[in-house]
C-alpha positions in Angstrom: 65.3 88.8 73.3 64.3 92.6 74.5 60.8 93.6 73.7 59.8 96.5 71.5 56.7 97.7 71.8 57.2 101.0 69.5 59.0 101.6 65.7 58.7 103.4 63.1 58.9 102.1 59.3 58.6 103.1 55.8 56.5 101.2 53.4 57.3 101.6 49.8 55.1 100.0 47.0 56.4 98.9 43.7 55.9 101.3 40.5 53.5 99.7 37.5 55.6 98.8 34.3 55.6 100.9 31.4 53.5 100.1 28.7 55.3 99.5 25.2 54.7 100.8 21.9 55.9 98.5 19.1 54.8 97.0 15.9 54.9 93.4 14.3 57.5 93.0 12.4 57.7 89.8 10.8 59.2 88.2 7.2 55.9 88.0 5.0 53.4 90.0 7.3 53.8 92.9 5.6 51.7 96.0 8.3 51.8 93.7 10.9 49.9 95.8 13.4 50.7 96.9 17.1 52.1 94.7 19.2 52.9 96.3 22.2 52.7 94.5 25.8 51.2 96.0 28.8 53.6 96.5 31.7 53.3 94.1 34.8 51.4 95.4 38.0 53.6 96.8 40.8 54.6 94.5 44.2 52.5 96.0 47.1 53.1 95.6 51.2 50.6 93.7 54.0 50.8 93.3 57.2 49.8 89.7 58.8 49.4 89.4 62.4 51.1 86.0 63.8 50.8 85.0 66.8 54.3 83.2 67.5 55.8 86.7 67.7 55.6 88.8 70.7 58.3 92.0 69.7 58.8 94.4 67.4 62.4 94.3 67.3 62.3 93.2 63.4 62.0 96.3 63.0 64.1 98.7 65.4 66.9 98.4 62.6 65.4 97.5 59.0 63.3 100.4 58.7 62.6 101.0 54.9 60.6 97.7 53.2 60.4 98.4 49.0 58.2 96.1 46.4 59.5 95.1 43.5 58.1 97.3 40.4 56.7 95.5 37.8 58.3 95.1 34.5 57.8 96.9 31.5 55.8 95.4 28.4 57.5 94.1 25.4 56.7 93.3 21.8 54.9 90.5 20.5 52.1 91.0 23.3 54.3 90.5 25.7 53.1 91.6 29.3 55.5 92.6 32.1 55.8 90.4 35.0 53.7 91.9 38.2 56.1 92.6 40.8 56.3 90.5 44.2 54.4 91.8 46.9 55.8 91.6 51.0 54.4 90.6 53.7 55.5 92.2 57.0 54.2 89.6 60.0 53.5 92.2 63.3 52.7 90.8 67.1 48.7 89.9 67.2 48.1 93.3 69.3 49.7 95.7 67.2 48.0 99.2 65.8 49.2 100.6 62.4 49.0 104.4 62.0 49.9 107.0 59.4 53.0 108.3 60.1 52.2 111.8 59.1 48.6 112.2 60.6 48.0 109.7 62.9 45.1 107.8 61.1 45.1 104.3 61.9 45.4 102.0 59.2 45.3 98.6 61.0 44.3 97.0 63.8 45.5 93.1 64.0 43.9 92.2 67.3 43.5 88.8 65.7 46.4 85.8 64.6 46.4 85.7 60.9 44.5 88.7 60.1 46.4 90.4 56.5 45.6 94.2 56.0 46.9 95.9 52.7 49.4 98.6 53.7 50.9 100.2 50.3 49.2 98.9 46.9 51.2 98.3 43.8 51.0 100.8 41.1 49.0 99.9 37.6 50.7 98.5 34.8 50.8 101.3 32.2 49.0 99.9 28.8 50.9 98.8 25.9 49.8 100.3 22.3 47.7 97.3 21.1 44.8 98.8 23.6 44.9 102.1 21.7 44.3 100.3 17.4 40.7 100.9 16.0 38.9 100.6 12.7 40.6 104.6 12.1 43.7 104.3 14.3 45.5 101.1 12.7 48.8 102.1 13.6 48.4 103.5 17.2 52.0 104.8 18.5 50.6 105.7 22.0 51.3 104.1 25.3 50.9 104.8 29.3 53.4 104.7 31.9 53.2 102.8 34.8 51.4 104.6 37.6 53.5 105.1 41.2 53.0 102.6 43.3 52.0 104.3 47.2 54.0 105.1 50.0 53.7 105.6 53.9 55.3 106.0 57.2 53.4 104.2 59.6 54.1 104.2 63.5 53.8 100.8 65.2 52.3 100.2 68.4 52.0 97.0 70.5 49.5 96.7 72.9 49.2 92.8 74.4 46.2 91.1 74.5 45.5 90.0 77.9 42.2 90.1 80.1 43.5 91.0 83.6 46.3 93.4 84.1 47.8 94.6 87.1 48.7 97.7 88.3 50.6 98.9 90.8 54.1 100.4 92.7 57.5 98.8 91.5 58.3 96.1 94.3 54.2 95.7 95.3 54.4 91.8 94.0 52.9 92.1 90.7 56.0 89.4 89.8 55.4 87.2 92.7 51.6 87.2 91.9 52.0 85.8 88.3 54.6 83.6 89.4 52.5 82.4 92.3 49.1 81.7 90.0 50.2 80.8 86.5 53.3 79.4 84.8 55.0 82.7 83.7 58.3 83.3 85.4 59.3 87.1 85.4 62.4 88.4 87.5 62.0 89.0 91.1 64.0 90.6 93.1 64.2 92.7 95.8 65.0 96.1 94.1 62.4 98.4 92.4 61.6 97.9 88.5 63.4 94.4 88.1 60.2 94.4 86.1 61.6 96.2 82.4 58.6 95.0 79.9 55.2 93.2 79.8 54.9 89.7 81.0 51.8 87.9 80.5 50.9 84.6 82.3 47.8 82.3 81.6 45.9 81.3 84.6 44.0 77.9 84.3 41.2 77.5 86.6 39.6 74.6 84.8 40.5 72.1 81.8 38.0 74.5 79.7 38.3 78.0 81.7 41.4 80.0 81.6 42.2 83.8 81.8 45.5 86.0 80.6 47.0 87.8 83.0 49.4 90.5 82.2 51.9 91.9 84.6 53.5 95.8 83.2 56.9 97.8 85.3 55.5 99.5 87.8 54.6 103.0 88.3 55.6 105.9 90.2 54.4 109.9 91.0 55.5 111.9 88.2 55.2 109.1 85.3 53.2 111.4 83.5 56.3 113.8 83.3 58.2 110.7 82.3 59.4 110.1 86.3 60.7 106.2 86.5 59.7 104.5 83.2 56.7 106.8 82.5 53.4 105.7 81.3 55.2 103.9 78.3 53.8 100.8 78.9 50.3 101.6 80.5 48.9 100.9 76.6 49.3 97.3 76.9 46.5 97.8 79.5 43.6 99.4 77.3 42.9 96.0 76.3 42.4 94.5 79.5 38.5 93.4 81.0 39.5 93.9 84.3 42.7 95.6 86.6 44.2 94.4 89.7 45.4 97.1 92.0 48.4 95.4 93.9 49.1 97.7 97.1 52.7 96.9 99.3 50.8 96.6 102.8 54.1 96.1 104.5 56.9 97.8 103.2 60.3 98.0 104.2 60.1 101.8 103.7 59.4 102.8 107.3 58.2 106.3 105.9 56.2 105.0 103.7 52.6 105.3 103.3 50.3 102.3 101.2 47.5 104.4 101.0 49.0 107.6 99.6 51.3 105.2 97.0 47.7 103.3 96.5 46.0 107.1 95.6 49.0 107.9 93.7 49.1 105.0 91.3 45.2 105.7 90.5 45.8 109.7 90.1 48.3 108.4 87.6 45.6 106.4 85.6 43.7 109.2 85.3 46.7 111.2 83.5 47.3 109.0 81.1 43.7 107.4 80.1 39.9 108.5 81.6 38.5 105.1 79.6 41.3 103.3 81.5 40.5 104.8 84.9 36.9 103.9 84.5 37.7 100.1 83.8 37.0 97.6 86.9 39.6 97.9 89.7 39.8 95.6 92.3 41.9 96.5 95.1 44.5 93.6 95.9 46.2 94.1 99.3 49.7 92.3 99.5 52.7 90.7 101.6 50.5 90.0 104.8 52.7 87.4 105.7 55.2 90.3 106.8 52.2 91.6 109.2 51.0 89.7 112.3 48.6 88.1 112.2 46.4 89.9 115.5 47.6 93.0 113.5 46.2 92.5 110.1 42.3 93.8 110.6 43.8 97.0 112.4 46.7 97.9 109.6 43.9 96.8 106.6 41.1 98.9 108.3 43.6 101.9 108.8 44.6 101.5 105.1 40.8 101.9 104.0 40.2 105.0 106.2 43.3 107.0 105.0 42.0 105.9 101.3 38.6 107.3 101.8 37.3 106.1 98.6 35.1 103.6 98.1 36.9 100.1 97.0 34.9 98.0 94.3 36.2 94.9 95.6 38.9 94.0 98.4 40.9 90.8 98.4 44.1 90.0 101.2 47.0 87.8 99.8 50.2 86.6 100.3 51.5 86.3 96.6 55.2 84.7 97.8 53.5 81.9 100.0 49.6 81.6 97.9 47.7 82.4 100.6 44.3 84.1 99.0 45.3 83.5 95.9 43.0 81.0 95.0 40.1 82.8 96.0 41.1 86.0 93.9 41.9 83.6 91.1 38.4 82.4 90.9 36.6 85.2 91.6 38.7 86.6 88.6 37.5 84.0 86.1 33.7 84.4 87.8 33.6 87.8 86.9 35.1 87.1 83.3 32.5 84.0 82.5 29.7 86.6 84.0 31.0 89.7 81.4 31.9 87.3 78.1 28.6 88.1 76.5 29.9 91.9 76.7 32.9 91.3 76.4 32.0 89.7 73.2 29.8 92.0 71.7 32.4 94.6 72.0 34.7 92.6 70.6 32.3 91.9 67.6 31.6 95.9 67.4 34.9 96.3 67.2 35.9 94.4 64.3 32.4 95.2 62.4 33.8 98.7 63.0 37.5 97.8 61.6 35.8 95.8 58.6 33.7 98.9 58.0 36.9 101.2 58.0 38.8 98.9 55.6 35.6 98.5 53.5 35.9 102.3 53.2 39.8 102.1 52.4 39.2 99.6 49.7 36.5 101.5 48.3 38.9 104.5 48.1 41.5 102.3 46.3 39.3 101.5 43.9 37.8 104.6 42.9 41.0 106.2 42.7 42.4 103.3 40.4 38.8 104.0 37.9 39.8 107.7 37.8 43.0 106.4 36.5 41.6 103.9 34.0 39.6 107.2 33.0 42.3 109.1 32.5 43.8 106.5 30.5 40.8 105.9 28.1 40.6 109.6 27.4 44.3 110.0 26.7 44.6 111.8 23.0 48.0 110.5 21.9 49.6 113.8 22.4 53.0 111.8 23.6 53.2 110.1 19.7 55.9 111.9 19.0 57.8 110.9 21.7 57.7 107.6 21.0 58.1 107.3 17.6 61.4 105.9 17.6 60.2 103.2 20.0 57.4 102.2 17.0 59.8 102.0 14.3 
C-alpha cells in the first residue's frame, strides 16, 4: 500500500426536511385541525481517529463525502425521517483544517477520538407548531435549513517519540532494522527510503519507545531539492531527534561535517520549535573505519563542526555495535521527561477540548438564532402554500 500523508476533501452535510402544512381530513371530523409533520433533521459528517489505519489513501480519489437530507414532514403528524450521518475514520495523527482559511478543525492525536466536521441542517417545522386559541387554522410552515459545508485539508503527522534525522544513505534504515522489529528497504542507493517507517523499540516487558525513521534530506530541500521538507512534519511530534551522520562514506569528496551542518541548517528552514527540540548526535558505519583510526576521524569530525554537541554516541547500525547503549540511554531520557511530556500532552488536549467547546458553543447559538427566527415568523408565505392546506 503507498502512504499518503496529504488530501484534500469536501464535506457536505445533509439539508433539514421541509416542514408540511396540511389539515385533518377525516370522514366525521368535520375542522379537523392542522396536521402537518415536521421534517426529519439533516445527516451530518465526523471524523474518528482509528488506529489500524496508517494512510490516507481513502481519500486521494473519493474526494466529495454528502449526508443524506432528511425527509420532508407529512400529514397526520407525520415527522420526516433524520438523515444518516457519516463517519470518515482518519490515521490517529492526523490535523483537519479549513480549506479556505487554514483554521484547524481537528486534531485526532488519540485512537477513537470523533470530532463533528459538517452538522446536519434543522428540520423545518410542520404547521401544527404554528395553531393557537386565534390561529386555528395555521397555513404556515418552515423549510429545512442547509445543512454546512467545508473543504478541509488533511495532514498526517505520525506519532512517534524518537525520530531520526539525517542524509539519505546515513543508516537511518539499518538503525531501525538493527533495534526494533520494523523492516524498511535498504539498499545501497540514496532515498530507498520513500515514506515514514516507524519501529517500536522494547527495552523492557513494561518500557518501550516509537522510533520513527523519515527519507532523508538534502541542501536545498527547502527549495524542494530531493524530496523537500515534505515529510519533516511527521517529526513535530517527536520528544527527542537522532542525528545519524555517514562517518565513512564512499564519497571520497565528501565531507560528514559540512553534510552534518547542512541537515541542521535545513531544520531551521522549515521549523525553529523543531530545531530547538533535543538532538543527539549519532555517529555511524564505524565498522568501515579502523579501528586505531576511529578517535582521530571522530575528533576531526567535532572540530570542523565547531558547535557544541548535546550528546555523542558511536555505532555500527549494520553489525549492533553501540546500539544498545544508545537504545537505553533513549528510553532513560524518555522515563526521565514523561512527567513533561505528559503534562504537555494534557495541555494540549485541555487546549483542543477548549477549542471544540468553543465550536460547539458556536453551533448552538447559531441553531437558537434560527429557532428565533422561526418563532418570530409572521406567516407572510400563507399564500404560498395554500394549495398544500387544502
Amino acid at each position: 500500500m503507498k502512504f499518503f500523508d496529504e488530501a484534500r476533501i469536501e464535506v457536505i452535510a445533509g439539508d433539514g426536511g421541509d416542514g408540511a402544512a396540511t389539515f385533518r381530513r377525516e370522514k366525521y371530523v368535520p375542522r379537523g385541525g392542522p396536521s402537518g409533520g415536521d421534517g426529519g433533521r439533516g445527516g451530518s459528517v465526523h471524523a474518528l481517529a482509528d488506529r489500524n489505519i496508517n494512510t490516507l489513501i481513502d481519500y486521494r480519489y473519493t474526494r466529495i463525502f454528502r449526508a443524506e437530507r432528511g425527509e420532508n414532514g407529512g400529514s397526520r403528524d407525520c415527522y420526516g425521517k433524520g438523515g444518516g450521518d457519516i463517519v470518515l475514520r482518519f490515521p490517529v495523527g492526523t490535523i483537519i483544517s479549513d480549506g479556505d482559511n487554514d483554521e484547524r478543525i481537528a486534531d485526532l492525536d488519540e485512537d477513537g477520538k470523533r470530532v463533528l466536521l459538517v452538522a446536519g441542517g434543522r428540520g423545518g417545522l410542520g404547521n401544527i407548531h404554528f395553531k393557537s386559541s386565534t390561529n386555528r387554522a395555521p397555513r404556515q410552515r418552515t423549510l429545512g435549513q442547509e445543512g454546512e459545508r467545508r473543504k478541509l485539508h488533511l495532514e498526517l503527522k505520525v506519532l512517534a517519540d524518537v525520530g531520526l534525522l539525517g542524509l539519505p544513505n546515513a543508516g537511518k534504515s539499518t538503525f531501525i532494522r538493527a533495534v526494533s522489529a520494523a523492516r524498511p528497504k535498504v539498499a545501497d542507493y540514496p532515498f530507498t527510503t520513500l515514506a515514514p517507517n516507524l519501529g517500536v523499540v522494547r527495552t523492557a516487558e513494561r518500557r518501550s519507545f516509537v522510533i520513527a525513521d523519515i527519507p532523508g534530506l538534502i541542501e536545498g530541500a527547502a527549495e524542494g531539492a530531493g524530496l523537500g521538507h515534505q515529510f519533516l512534519r511527521h517529526l513535530q511530534r517527536t520528544h527527542l531527534l537522532l542525528h545519524l551522520v555517514d562517518l565513512a562514506p564512499f564519497d571520497p569528496e565528501a565531507d560528514p561535517a559540512r553534510d552534518a551542518l547542512t541537515i541542521a541548517a535545513e531544520l531551521r528552514k522549515y521549523d525553529e520549535d523543531l530545531f530547538a527540540k533535543p538532538r543527539w548526535l549519532v555517529l555511524n558505519k564505524l565498522d568501515l573505519i579502523e579501528p586505531g583510526e576511529r578517535a582521530a576521524r571522530i575528533r576531526a569530525f567535532l572540530d570542523a563542526c565547531g558547535s557544541p554537541v548535546e550528546r555523542l554516541f558511536e555505532i555500527s547500525a549494520i553489525n549492533g555495535e553501540g546500539c544498545e547503549a544508545l537504545v537505553f540511554s533513549i528510553q532513560d531520557f524518555l522515563d526521565a521527561e514523561r512527567d513533561r511530556i505528559a503534562a504537555e500532552r494534557e495541555q494540549r488536549h485541555a487546549a483542543e477540548r477548549e477549542r471544540l467547546a468553543d465550536l460547539d458553543a458556536a453551533r448552538n447559538a447559531e441553531a437558537r438564532a434560527w429557532q428565533a427566527a422561526v418563532a418570530g415568523d409572521d406567516g407572510g408565505d400563507d399564500d404560498e402554500h395554500d394549495d398544500e392546506a387544502k
